[in-house]
Backbone as ProteinMPNN parsed JSONL, in Angstrom:
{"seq_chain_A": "XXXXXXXXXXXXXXXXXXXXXXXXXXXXXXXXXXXXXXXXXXXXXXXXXXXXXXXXXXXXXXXXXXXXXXXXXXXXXXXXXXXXXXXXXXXXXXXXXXXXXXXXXXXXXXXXXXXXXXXXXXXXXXXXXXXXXXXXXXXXXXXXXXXXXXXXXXXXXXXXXXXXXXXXXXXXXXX", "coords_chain_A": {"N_chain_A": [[-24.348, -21.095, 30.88], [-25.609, -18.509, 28.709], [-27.045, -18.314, 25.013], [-28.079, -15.34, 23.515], [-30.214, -15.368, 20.422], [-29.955, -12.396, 19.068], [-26.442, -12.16, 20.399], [-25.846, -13.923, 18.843], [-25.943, -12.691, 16.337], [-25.228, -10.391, 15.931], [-22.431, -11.351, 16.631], [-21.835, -12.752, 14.498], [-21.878, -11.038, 12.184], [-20.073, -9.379, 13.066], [-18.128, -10.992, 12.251], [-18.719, -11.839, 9.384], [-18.241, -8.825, 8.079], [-16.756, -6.789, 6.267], [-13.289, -6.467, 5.822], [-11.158, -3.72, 5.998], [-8.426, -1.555, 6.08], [-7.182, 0.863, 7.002], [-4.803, 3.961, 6.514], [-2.92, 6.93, 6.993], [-1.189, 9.76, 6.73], [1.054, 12.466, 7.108], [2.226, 14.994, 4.691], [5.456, 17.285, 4.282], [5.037, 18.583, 1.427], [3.93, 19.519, -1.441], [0.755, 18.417, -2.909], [0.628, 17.066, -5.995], [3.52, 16.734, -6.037], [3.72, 14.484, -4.399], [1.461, 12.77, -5.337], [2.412, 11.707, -8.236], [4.821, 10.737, -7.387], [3.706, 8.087, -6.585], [3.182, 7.36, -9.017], [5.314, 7.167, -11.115], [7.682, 5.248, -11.778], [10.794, 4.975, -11.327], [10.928, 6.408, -9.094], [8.576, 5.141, -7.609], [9.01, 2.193, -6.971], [10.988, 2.742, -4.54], [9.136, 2.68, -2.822], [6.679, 1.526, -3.004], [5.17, -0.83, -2.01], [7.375, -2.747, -1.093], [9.761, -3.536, 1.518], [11.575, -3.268, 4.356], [13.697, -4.947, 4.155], [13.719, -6.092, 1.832], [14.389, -5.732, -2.112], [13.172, -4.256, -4.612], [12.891, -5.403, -7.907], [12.145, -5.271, -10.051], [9.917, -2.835, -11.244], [6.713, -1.662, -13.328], [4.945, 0.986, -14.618], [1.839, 1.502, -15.83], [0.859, 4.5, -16.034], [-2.315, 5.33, -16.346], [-5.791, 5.612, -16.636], [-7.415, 1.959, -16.083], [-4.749, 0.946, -16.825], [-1.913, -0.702, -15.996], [0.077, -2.039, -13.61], [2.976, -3.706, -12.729], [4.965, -4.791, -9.492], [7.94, -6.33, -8.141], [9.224, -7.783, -5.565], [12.31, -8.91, -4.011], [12.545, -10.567, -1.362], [14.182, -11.851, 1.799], [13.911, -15.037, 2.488], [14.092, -15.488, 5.656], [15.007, -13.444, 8.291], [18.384, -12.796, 8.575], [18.721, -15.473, 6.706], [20.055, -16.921, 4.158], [18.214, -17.558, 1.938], [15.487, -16.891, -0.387], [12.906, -14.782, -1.53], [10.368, -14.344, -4.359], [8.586, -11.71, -4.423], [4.97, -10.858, -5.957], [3.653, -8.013, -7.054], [0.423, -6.974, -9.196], [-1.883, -4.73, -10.705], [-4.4, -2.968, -11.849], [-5.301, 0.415, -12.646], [-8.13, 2.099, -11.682], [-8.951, 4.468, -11.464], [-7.763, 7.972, -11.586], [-7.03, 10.636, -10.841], [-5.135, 13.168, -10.511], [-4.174, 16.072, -8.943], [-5.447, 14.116, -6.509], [-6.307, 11.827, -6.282], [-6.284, 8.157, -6.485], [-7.197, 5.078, -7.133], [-6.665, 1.718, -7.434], [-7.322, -1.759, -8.444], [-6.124, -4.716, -7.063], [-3.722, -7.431, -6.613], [-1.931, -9.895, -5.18], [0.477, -12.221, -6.144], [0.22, -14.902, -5.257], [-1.219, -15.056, -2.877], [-4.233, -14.734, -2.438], [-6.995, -15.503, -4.509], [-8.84, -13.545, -5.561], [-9.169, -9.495, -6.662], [-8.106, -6.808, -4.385], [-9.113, -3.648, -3.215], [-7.771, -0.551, -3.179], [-7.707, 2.575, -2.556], [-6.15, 5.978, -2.66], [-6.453, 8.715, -1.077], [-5.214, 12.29, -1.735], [-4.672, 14.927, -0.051], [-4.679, 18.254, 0.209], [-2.877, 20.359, 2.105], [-2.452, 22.895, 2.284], [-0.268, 24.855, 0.242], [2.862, 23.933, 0.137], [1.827, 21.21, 1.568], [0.818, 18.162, 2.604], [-1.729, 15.228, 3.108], [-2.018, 12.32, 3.007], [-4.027, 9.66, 2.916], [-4.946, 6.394, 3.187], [-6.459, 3.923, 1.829], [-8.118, 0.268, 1.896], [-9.602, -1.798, 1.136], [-10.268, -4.762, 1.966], [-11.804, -7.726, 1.643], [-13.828, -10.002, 2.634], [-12.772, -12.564, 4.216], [-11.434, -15.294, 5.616], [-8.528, -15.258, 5.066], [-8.002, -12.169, 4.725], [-9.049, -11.267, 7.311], [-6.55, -12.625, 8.531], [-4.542, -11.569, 8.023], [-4.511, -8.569, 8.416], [-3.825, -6.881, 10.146], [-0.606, -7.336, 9.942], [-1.03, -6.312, 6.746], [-2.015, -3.635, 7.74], [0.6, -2.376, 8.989], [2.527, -2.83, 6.905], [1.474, -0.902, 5.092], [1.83, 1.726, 5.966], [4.541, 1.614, 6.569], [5.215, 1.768, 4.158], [4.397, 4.38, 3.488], [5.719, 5.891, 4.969], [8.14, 5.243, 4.034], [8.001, 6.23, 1.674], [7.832, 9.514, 2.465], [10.819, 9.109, 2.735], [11.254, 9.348, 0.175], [10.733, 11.415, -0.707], [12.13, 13.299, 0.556], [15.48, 12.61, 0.538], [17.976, 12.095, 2.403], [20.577, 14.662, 2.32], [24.001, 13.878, 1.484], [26.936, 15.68, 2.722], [30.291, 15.227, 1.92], [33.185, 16.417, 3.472], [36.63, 16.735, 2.772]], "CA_chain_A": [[-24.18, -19.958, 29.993], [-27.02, -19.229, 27.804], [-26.229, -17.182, 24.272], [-29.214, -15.45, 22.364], [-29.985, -14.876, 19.142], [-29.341, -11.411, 19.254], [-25.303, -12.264, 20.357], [-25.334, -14.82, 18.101], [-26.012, -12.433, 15.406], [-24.133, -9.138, 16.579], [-20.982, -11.638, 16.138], [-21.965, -13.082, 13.324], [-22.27, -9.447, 11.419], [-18.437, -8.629, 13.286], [-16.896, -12.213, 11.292], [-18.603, -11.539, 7.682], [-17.584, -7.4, 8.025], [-15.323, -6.811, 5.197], [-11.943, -5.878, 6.566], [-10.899, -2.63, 5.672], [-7.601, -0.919, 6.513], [-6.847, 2.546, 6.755], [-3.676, 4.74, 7.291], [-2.378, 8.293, 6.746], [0.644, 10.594, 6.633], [1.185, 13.91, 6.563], [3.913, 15.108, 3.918], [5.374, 18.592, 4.435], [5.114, 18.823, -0.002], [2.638, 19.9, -2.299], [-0.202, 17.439, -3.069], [1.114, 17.037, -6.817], [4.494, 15.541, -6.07], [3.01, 12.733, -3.56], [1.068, 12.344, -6.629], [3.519, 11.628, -9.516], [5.289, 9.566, -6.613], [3.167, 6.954, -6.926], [3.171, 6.79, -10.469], [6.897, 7.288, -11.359], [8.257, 4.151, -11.51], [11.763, 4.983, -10.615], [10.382, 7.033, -7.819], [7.538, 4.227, -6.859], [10.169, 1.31, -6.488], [11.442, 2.851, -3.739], [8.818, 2.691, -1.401], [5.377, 1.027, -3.413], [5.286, -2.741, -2.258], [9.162, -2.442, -0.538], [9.793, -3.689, 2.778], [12.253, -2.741, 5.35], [15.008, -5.514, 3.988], [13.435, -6.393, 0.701], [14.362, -4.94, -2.884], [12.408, -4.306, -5.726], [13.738, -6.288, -8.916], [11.133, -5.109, -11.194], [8.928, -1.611, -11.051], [6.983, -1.268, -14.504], [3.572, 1.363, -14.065], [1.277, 2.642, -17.282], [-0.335, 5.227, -15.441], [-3.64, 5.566, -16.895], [-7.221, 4.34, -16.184], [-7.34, 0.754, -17.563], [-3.634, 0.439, -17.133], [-1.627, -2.179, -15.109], [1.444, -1.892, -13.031], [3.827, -4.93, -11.593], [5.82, -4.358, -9.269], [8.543, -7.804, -8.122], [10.054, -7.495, -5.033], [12.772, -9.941, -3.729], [12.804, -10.968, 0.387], [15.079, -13.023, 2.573], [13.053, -16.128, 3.886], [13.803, -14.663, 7.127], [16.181, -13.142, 8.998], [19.665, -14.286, 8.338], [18.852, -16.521, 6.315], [19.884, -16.431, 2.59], [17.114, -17.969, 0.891], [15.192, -15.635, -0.952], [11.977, -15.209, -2.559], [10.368, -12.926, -5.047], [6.666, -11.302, -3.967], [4.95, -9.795, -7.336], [2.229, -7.215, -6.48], [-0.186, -6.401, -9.996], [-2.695, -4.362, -10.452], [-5.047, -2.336, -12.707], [-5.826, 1.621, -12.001], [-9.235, 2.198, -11.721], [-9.381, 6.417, -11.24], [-6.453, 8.796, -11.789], [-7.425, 12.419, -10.54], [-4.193, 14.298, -10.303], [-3.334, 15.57, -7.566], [-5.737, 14.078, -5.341], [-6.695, 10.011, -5.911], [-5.354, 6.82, -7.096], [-7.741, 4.347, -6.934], [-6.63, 0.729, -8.06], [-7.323, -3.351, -7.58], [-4.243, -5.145, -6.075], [-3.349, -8.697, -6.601], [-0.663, -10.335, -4.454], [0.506, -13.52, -6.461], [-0.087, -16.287, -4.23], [-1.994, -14.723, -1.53], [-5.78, -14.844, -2.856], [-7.03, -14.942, -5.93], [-9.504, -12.0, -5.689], [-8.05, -9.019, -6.122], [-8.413, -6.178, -3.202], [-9.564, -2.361, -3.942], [-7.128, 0.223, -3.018], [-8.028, 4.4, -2.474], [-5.076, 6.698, -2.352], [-6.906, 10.068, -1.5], [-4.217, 13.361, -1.504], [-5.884, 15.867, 0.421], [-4.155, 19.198, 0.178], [-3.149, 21.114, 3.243], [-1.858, 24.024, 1.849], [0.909, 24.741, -1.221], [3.782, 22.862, 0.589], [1.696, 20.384, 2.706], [-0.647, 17.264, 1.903], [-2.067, 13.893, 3.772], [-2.176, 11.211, 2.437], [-5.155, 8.668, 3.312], [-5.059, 5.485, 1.91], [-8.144, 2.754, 2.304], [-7.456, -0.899, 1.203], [-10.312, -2.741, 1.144], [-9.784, -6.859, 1.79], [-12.801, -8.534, 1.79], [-14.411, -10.49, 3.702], [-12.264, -13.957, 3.991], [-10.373, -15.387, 6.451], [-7.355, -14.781, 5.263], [-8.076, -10.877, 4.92], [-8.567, -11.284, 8.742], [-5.527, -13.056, 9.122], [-3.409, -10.717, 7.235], [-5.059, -6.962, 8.459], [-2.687, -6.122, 10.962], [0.749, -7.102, 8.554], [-1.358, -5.08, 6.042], [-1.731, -2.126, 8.146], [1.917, -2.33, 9.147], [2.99, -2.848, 5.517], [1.194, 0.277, 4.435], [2.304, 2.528, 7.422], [6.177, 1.455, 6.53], [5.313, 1.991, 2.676], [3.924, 6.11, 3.444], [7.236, 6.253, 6.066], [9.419, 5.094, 2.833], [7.516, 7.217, 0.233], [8.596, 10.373, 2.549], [11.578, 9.548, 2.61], [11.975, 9.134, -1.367], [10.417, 12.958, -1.118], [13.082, 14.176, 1.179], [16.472, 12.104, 0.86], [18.969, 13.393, 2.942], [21.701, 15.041, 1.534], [25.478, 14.066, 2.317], [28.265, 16.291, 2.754], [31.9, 14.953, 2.211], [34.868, 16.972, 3.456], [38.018, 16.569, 2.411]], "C_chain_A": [[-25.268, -19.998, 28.933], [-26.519, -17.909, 26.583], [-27.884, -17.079, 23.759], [-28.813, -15.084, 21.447], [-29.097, -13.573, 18.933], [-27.082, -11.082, 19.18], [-24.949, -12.947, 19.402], [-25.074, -13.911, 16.791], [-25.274, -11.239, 15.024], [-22.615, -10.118, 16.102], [-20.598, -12.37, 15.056], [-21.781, -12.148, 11.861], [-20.416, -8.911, 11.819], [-18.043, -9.753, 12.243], [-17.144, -11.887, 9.691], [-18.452, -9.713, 7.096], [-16.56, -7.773, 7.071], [-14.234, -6.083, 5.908], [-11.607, -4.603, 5.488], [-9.379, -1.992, 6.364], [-7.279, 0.432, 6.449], [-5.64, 3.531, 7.269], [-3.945, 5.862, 6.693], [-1.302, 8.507, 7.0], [0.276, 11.641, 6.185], [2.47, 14.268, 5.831], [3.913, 16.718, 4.091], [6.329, 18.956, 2.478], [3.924, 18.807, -0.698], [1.929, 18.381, -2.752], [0.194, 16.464, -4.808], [2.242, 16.208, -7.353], [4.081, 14.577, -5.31], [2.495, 12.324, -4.68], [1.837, 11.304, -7.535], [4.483, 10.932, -8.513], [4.955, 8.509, -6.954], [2.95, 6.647, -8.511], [4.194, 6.851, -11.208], [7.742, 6.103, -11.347], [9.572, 4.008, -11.29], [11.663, 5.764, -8.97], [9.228, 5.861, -6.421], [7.994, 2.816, -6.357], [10.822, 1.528, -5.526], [10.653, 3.269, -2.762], [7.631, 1.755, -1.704], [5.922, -0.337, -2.686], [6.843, -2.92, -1.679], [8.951, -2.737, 1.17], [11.537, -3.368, 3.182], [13.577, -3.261, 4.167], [14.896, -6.475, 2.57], [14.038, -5.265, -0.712], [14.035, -5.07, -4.143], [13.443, -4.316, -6.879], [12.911, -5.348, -9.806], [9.702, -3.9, -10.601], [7.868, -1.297, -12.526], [5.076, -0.624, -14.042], [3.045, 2.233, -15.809], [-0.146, 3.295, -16.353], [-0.948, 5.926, -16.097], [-4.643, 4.842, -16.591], [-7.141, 3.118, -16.921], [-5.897, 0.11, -17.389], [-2.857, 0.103, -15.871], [-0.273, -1.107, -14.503], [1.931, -3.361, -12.303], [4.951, -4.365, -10.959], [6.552, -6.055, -8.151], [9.304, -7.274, -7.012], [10.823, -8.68, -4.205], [12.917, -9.738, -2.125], [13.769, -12.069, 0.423], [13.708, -13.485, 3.196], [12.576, -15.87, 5.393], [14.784, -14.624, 7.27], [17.564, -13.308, 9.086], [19.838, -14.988, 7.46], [19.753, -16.185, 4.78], [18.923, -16.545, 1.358], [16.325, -16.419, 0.315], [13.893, -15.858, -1.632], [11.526, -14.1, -3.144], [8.174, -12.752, -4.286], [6.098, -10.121, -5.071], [3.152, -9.368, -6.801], [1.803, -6.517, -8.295], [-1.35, -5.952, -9.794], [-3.107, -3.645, -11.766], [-5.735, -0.799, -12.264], [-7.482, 1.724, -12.624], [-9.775, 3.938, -12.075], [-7.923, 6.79, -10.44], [-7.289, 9.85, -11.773], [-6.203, 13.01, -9.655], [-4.817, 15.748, -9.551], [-3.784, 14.736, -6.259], [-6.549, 12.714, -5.353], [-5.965, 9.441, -6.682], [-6.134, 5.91, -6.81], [-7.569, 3.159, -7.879], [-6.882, -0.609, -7.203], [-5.75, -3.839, -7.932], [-4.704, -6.376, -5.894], [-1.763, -9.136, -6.081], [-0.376, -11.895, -4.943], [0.679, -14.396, -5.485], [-1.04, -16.2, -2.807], [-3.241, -14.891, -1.6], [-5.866, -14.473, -4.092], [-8.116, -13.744, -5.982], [-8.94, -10.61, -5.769], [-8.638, -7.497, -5.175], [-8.186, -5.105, -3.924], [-8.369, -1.33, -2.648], [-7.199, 1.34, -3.365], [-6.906, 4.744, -1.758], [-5.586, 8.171, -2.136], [-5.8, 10.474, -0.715], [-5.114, 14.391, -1.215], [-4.853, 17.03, 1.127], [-4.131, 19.971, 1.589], [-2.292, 22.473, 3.167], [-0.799, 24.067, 0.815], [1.866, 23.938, -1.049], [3.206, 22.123, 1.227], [0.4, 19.404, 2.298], [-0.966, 16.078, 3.02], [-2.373, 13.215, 2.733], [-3.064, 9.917, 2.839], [-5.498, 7.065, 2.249], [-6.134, 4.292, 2.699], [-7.789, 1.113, 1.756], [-8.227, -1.96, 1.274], [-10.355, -3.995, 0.685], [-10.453, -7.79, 1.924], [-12.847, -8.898, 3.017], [-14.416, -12.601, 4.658], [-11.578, -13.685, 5.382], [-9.087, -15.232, 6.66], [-7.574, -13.297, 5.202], [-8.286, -10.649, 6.487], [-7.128, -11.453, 8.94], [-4.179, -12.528, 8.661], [-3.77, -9.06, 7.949], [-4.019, -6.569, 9.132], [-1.177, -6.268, 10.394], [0.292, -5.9, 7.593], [-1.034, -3.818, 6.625], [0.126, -2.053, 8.202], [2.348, -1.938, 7.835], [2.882, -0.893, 5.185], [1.508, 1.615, 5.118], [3.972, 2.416, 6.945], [6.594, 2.311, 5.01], [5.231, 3.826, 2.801], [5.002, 6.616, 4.263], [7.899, 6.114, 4.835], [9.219, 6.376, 1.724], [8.398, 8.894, 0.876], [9.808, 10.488, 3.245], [12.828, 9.619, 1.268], [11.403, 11.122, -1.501], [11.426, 13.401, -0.566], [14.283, 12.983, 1.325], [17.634, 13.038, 1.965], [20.155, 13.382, 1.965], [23.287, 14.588, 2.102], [26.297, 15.017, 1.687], [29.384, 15.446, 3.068], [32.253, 15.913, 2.486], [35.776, 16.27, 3.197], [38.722, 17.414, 3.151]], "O_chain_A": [[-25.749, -20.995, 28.394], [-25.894, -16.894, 26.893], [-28.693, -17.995, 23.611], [-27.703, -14.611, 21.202], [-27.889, -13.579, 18.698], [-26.472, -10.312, 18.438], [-23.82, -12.779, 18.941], [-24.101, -14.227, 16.106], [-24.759, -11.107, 13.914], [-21.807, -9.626, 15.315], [-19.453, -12.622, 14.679], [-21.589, -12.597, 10.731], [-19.7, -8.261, 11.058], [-17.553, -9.271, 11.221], [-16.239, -11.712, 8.874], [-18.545, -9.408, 5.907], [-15.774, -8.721, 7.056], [-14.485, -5.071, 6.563], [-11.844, -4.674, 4.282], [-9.473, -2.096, 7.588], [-7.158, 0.897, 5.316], [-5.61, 3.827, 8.464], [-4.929, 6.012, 5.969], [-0.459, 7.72, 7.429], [-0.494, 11.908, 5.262], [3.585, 13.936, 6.233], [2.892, 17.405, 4.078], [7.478, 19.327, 2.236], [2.997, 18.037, -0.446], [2.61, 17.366, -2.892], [0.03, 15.244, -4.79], [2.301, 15.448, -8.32], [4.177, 13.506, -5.909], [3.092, 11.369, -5.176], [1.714, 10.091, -7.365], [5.232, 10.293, -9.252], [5.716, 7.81, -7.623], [2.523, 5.575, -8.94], [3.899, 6.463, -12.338], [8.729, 6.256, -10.627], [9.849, 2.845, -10.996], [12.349, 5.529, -7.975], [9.144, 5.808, -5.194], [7.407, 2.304, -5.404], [11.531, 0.559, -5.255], [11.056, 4.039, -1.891], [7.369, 1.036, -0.739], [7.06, -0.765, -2.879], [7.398, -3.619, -2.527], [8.099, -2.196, 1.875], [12.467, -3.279, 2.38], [14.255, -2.479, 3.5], [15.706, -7.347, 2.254], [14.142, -4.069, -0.441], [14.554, -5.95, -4.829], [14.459, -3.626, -6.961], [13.649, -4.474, -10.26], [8.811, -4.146, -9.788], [8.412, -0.327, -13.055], [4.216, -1.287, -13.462], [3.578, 3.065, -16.543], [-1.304, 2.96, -16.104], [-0.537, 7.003, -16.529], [-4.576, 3.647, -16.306], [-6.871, 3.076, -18.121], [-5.731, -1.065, -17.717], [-3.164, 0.613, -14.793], [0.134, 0.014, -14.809], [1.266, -3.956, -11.455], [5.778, -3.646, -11.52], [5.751, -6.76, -7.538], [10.068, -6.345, -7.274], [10.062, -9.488, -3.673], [13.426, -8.694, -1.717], [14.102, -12.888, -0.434], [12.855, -12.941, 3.898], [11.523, -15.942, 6.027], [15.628, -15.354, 6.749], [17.89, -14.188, 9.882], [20.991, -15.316, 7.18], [19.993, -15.009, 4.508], [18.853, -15.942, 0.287], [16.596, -15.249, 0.586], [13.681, -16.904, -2.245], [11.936, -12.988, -2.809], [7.187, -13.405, -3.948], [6.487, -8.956, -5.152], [2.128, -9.946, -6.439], [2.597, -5.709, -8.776], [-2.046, -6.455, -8.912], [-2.329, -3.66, -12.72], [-6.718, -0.857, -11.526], [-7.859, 1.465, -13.767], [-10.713, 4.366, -12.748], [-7.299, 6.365, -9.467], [-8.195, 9.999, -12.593], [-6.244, 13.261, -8.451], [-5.918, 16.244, -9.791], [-3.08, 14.568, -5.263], [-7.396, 12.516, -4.481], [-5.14, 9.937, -7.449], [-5.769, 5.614, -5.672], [-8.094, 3.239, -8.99], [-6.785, -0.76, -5.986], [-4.79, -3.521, -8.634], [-5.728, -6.645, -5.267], [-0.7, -8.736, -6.555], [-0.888, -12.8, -4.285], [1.765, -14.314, -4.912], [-1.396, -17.064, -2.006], [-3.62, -15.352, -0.523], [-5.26, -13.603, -4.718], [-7.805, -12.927, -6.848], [-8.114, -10.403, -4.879], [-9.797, -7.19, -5.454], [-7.463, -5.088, -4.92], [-8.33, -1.557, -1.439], [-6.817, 1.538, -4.519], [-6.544, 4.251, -0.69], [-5.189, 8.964, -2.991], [-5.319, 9.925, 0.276], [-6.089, 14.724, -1.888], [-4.327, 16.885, 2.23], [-5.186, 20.204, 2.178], [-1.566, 22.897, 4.067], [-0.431, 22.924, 0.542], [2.0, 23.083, -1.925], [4.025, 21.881, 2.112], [-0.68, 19.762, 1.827], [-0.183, 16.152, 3.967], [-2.941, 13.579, 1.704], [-2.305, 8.993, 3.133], [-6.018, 6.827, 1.159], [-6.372, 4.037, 3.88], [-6.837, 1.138, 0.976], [-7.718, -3.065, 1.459], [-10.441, -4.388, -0.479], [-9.936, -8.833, 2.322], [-12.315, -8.506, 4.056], [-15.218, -13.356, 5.206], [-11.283, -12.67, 6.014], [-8.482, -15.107, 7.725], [-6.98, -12.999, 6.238], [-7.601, -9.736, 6.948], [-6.475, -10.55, 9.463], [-3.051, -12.968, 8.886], [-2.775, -8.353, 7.792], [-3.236, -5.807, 8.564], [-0.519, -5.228, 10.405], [0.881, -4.821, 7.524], [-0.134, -3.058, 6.269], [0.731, -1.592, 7.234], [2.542, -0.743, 7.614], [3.74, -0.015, 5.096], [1.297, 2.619, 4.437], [4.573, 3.481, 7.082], [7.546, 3.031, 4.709], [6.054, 4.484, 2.164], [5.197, 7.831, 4.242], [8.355, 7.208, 4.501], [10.015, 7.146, 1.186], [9.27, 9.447, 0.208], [10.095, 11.377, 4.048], [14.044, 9.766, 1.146], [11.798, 11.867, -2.398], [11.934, 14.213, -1.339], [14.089, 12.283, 2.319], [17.896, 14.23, 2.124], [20.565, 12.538, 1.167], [23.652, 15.038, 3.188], [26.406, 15.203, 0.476], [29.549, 14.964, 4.189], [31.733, 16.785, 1.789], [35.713, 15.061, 3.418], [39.946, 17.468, 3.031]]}, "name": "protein", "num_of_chains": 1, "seq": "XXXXXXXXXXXXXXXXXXXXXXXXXXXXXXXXXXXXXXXXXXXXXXXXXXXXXXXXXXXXXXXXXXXXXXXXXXXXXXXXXXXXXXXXXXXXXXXXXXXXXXXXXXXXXXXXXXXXXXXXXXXXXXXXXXXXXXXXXXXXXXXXXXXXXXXXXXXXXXXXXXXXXXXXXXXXXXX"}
């Protein structure tokens, strides 16, 4: 087997690629409320940083450029189990443009100390109807490899939760 330069360097250029993630969602609601979603902190606790069987202890957001948000959310160990741990996601907003970005860095206590750049563009699709595109740039480490595909997942579950903090369903009792 003989390798040249060339391959050597082609896969050398794929390993130090900064990982990048990218999802979407379409919401059938004006660009405005997706907005003010994410910055609502009784509204953003119920889907920001929230997993399936996790629940957020602690939501606190000063939305403005410059200004921080933590948000604390408690997990089961796994499955069954009871143990429990807490997972605290902070950050600092970078660019607030109502109705249509959110751009902040994102620190995951214990996961890396660098912290990872996060673009929320809202991209209007008429008076009731928006997408949502979010970018999540994770460097260029090994663990940002070894995390991308949880990430994506994560953020895919998080834009599934968000609409369904826009549209709860409603119950009807009879009596």
């Amino acid at each position: 087997m003989r390798l040249t330069v060339s391959g050597l360097s082609s896969d050398k250029t794929r390993m130090s690629s900064p990982v990048v993630v990218r999802v979407s969602h379409r919401y059938t609601a004006p660009a405005e409320r997706v907005y003010d979603a994410w910055l609502t902190p009784w509204q953003a606790s119920r889907f920001l940083f929230r997993t399936r069987m996790g629940t957020v202890m602690q939501c606190e957001i000063v939305p403005e450029v410059g200004g921080s948000f933590t948000v604390i959310e408690r997990r089961n160990a796994a499955e069954g189990d009871e143990s429990v741990f807490n997972v605290m996601h902070t950050g600092k907003y970078l660019e607030l443009t109502r109705p249509t970005r959110i751009v902040f860095d994102l620190n995951v206590l214990g996961s890396s100390d660098a912290p990872t750049r996060v673009s929320v563009d809202i991209v209007p699709a008429g008076p009731q109807a928006c997408e949502v595109v979010l970018t999540h740039e994770m460097g260029d480490s090994n663990y940002a490899r070894a995390v991308e595909d949880v990430t994506r997942r994560g953020w895919d579950g998080m834009l599934d939760m968000l609409e369904r903090e826009l549209f709860p369903r409603r119950i009807s009792v009879n009596f």
